[in-house]
N, C-alpha and C positions, 0 to 999 in steps of 0.2 A: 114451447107451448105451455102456459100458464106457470111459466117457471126463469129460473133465472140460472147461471153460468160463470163461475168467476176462478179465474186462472192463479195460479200462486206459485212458480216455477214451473216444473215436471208431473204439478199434478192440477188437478181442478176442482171444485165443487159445483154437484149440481141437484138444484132444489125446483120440488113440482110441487104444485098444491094440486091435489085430488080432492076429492068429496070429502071433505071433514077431517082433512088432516094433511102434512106437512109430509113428503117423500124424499129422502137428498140419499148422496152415495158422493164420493171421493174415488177420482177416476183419473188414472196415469195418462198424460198429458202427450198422443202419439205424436212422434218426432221423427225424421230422418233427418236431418241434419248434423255432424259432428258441432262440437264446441267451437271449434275456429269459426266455424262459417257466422253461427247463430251468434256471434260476438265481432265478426268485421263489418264494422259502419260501410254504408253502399255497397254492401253482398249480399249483407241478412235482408236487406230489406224484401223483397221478394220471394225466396224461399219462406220466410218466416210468415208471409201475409199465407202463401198455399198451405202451410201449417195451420194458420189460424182458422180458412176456409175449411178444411177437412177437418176437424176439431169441431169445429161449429155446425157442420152437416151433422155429423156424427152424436153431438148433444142434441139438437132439433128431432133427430130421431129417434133418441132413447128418449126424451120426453114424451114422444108420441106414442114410442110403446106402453111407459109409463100411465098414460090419460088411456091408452086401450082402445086407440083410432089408427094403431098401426096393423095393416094387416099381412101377415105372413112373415117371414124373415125379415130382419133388420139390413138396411145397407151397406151392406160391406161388399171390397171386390169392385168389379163393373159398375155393378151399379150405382155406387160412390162415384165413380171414376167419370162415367155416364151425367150424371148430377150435375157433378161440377164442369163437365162440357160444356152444358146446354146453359149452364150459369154463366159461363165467359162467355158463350155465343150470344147471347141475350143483350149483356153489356156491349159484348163490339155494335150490334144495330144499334141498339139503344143511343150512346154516346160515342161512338165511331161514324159508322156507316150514315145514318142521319142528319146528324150536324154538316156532315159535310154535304149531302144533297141537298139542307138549307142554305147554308152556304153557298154552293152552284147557283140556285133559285136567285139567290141577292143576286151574283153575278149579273146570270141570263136578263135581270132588272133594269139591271145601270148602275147597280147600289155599290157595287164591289167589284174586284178586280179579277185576275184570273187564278186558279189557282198556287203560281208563283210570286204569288204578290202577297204581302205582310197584311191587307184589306181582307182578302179572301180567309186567312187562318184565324183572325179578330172578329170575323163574324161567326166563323166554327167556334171558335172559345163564346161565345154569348150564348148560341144558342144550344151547347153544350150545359152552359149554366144556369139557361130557362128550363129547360128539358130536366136536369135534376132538382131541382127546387119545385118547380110540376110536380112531376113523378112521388115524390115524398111529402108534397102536399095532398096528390089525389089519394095514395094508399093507405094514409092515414084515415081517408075518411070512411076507412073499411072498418067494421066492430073489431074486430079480429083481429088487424093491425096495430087498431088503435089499443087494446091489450098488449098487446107486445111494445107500443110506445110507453106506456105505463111501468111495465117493469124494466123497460131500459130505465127511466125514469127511478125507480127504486133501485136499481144495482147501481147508479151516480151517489144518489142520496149516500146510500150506506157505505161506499168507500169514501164520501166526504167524511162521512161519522170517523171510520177505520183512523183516518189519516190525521183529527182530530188531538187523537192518544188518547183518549177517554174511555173506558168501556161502552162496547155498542151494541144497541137497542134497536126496537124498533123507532122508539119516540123518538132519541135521537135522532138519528136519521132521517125523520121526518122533520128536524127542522135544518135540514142542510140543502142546500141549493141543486137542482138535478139538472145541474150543469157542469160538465168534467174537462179540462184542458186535454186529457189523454182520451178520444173517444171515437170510434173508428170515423164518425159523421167528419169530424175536421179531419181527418186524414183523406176522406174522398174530397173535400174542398182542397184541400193540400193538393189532391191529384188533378184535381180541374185548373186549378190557377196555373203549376207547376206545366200541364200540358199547353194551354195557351201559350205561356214566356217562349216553351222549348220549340214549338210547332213554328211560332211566327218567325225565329230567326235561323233553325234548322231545315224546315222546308221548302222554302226557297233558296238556300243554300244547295241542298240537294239538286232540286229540280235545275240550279242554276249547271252542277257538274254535267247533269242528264237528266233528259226528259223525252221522255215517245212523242212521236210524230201524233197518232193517234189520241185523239182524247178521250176516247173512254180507256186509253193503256195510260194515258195520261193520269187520268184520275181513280184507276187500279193503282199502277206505281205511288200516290200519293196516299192511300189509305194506306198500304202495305210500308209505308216510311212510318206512319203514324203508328201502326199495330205493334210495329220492332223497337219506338221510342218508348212503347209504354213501360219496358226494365227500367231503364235510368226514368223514369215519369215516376215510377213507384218508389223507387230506392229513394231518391229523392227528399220524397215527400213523407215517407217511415223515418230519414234524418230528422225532419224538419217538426214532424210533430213531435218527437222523442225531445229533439232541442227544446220545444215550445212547453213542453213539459213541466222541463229543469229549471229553465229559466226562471231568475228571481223576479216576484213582485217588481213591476214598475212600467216604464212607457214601451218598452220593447217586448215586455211579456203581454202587454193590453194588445198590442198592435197583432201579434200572432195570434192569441186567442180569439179574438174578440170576433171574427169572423166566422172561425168553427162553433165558438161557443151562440152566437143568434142563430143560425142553422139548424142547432140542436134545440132551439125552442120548435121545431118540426116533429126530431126524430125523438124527444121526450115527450112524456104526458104526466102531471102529478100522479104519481100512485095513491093506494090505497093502504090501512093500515095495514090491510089480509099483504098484498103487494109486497111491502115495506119486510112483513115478516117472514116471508119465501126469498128474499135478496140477504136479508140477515142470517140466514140458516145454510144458505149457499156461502157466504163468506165461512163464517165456524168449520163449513168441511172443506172449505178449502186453505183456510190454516192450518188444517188437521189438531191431534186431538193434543201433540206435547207443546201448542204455543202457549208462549209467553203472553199474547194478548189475549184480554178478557173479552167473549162475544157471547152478551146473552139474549140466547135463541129463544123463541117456545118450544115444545114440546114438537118432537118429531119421530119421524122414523126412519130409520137407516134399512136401506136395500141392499 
């Protein structure tokens, strides 16, 4: 809320603009996970996203305490735990549960096939991909959100400056692109395309080993194939934007970006200079104080 988040190993920075001034603090980075895990390609991927979700509740919240709209205790415990239930359960309707009763609907048509058919899962993967390009077109057109696109928008910008090597500003930063090859927006396009590929040739595979007589056990067993793909759907696609990352400049880096990167002309919005300088203040503490790189903030204050 009115502020910005930026990870830098084991720890993070986080910066809120209040009434006429700049708030940040530098805050240990909660982990369960041992080093093996958080460093084996297709292990981490999963654990490390439920890391990043609870990390992220957890910032969302101390800015809210911060701005002075939170009331009572902070969430920790249950109620964290509770949060993020009701967050995955949202998503399984949202992009599980749905697509596939659109999907049905084409069937019941003529349009498509039956659930075991490669027809039937290509129409779930579409309208799995109308439903999120929707969805993050409608909630943008929230003030609110449309704030929060903003300074996602300044935390791109300013790690474009970061990576630069120049000392970083806020002007900088303002003239760098708030578009980022690492940015979780392509990683949920990573998981839409990734579910598609995996769905049309693993699900009828399955349904071909077993399938219930009954069709509504029919198409229970069928979501519940899809819910248990979502580990390798994730893992996946945590490879595949990391690769897409690395990768050097050229026709194979264009081709993997290039998809997350339009998308994110949704989930950004230009910031503002005020923006620009709360995402700059957030990086500084989360370099902490004995880096080597030069980040010059405005004036703030430490919590």
């Amino acid at each position: 809320m009115e502020g910005v988040m930026m990870r830098n190993g084991q720890s993070y920075g986080l910066a809120v603009r209040l009434k006429g001034e700049i708030v940040a603090e530098r805050r240990t980075w909660y982990s369960f996970l041992p080093e093996a895990i958080r460093t084996r390609p297709f292990v981490r991927g999963v654990p490390v996203l439920v890391e990043t979700l609870v990390n992220g509740v957890k910032s969302l919240n101390r800015s809210a305490e911060l701005q002075g709209e939170a009331e009572g205790a902070p969430m920790e415990g249950w109620h964290l735990a509770l949060t993020l239930l009701v967050s995955l359960l949202f998503a399984v309707l949202l992009f599980l549960v749905i697509p596939h009763g659109m999907s049905w609907l084409m069937q019941q048509a003529g349009l498509g096939g039956d659930v075991n058919g490669v027809s039937f899962q290509l129409w779930d993967g579409l309208f799995k991909m109308l439903i999120l390009v929707a969805y993050i077109w409608g909630i943008g057109r929230i003030p609110e959100i449309r704030r929060v696109f903003q300074y996602h928008g300044a935390e791109h910008k300013t790690i474009r400056a970061f990576e630069t090597g120049l000392p970083v500003d806020a002007a900088l930063a303002a003239m760098q692109s708030r578009l980022h090859p690492r940015c979780g927006t392509t990683f949920i396009l990573f998981v839409i395309c990734i579910s598609i590929l995996l769905h049309a040739v693993l699900v009828p595979l399955f349904l071909g080993w077993y399938m219930p007589e009954s069709a509504w056990l029919k198409h229970a067993y069928t979501l519940l194939l899809k819910f248990a793909l979502i580990i390798p759907v994730a893992s996946l696609a945590y490879e595949l934007i990391r690769f897409a990352g690395k990768v050097k400049d050229g026709w194979l880096a264009t081709v993997l970006r290039a998809p997350g990167m339009a998308l994110q002309l949704l989930t950004t919005a230009e910031p503002d200079r005020e923006e620009l300088e709360v995402a700059v203040v957030a990086l500084k503490e989360a370099l902490g104080a004995g880096s080597e790189f030069e980040v010059n903030a405005v004036p703030y204050r430490l919590q």
